[in-house]
N, C-alpha and C positions, 0 to 999 in steps of 0.2 A: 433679321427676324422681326424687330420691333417694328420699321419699314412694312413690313407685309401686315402687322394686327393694328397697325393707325390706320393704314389704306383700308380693311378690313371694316375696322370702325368707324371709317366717314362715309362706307357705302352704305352701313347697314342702320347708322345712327339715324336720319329721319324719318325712316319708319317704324322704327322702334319708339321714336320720341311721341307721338302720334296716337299709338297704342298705349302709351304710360297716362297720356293726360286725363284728368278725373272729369267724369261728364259728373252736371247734375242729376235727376231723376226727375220723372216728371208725371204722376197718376192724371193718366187720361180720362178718369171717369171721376174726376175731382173738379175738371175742366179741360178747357183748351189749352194746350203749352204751342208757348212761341217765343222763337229764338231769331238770332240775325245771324244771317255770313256778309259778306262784300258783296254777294249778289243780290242781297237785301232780304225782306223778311218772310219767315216761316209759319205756321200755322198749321198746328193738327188739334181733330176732334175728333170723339169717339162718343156715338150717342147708341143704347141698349135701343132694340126693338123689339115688335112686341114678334110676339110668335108660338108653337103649338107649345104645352108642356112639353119642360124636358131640352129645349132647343135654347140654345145662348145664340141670340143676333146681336149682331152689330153694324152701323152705319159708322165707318170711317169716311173724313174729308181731311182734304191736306190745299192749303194756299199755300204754292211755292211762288216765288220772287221768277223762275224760269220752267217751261215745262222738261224734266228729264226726259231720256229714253226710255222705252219699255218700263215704263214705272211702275214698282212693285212693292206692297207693305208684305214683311215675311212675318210671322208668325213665332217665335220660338217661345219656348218653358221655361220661368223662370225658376218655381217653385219643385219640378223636377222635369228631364229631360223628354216628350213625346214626340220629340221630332220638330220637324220646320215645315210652315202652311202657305206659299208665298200666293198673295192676294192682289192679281192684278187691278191697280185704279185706274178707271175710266176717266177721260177726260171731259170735264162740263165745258169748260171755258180754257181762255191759254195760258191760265193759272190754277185751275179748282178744279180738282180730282177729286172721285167720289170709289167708294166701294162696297160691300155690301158681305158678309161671314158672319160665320158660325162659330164661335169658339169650340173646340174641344176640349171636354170636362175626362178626368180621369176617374176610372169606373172605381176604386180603393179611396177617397176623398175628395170633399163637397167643394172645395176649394182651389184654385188653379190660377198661377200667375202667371199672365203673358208678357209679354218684351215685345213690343210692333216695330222691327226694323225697317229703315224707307231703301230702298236700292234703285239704281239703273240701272236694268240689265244683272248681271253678276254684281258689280261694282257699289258697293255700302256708301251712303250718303251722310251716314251716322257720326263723322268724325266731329262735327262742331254742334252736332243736335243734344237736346238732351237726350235721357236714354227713356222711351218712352215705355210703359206698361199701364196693366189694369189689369185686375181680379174677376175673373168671371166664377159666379158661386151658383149653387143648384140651387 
């Protein structure tokens, strides 16, 4: 029985280890946040634009060190749950991704926290990133 919950616990322990570790945070509307892996260096920005009342724009860019597949910034609530926006980025160059959204504001307060996860495909690229957000207010 011990045999079975070691073997158990050495499948299941790297990805668990994985999920425990403490990201930083990082307000994108404070500035740019940038981070390294071993594929080398990262880069996101997030600049307001302008647009009709009433509308939250945004201009995301991301320098990656490689271009991912199907590259995607998602969306989710941080301040409470509205679901997930995933925003696919364009490719400028064979590192510099560009994209272009709307935040959604919750119609009950002025206030609204985003989390911008990067993905390929399905697949979160978030494990060594900071955890990226900003506040979009009416």
């Amino acid at each position: 029985m011990t045999v079975i919950g070691t073997a158990f616990w050495a499948l299941k322990y790297p990805e668990d280890a994985e999920e425990e570790v403490a990201r930083p945070e990082c307000d994108l509307l404070a500035g740019p946040c940038n981070w390294s892996t071993p594929e080398g260096q990262w880069q996101v920005s997030l600049t307001p634009q302008a647009g009709k009342a009433g509308q939250h724009l945004y201009a995301l860019t991301v320098e990656t060190p490689n271009a991912p597949d199907r590259f995607l910034a998602v969306l989710r609530g941080r301040s409470m749950y509205m679901g997930e926006y995933p925003v696919p980025l364009k490719q400028e160059s064979a590192t510099h991704f560009q994209a272009e959204f709307e935040a959604p504001l919750c119609a009950t307060g002025s206030e609204m926290v985003w989390q911008i996860d990067l993905q390929s495909g399905q697949q979160p690229l978030g494990s060594v990133s900071p955890i990226l957000f900003f506040q979009a207010k009416m």
